[in-house]
C-alpha positions, 0 to 999 in steps of 0.5 A: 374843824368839824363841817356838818353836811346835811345834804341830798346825796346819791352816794349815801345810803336811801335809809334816813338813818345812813351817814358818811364819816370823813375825817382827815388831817383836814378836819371832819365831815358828816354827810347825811340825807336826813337830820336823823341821818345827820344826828347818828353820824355825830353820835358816831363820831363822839365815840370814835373821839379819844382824849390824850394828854394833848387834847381830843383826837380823832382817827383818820376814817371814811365809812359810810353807815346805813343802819338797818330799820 
């Protein structure tokens, strides 16, 4: 299951461009301050994507992105 989180959040970067990834046996969550924050990280997400003969799967990560302008 992947959560989409678009919220106000001290721990993340001011940029509008930064997100958090976190993704566990869970599921995934992208936390961003702003849409295109928001939008990045599931860019990013998508990347870290591999598919295997058993579907789509993702690595267990937590990063925290705040790309510079």
């Amino acid at each position: 299951m992947t959560q989409w989180v678009l919220r106000e959040a001290r721990r993340i970067a001011a940029l509008a461009e930064a997100y958090r990834i976190d993704v566990s046996s869970n599921g995934a969550t992208i936390s961003a301050r702003t849409t295109h924050g928001l939008f990045n990280g599931a860019q990013t997400l998508a990347q870290l994507a591999t598919q295997t003969d058993k579907g789509w799967v993702l690595p267990a990560v937590a990063m925290l992105e705040s790309r510079a302008q």
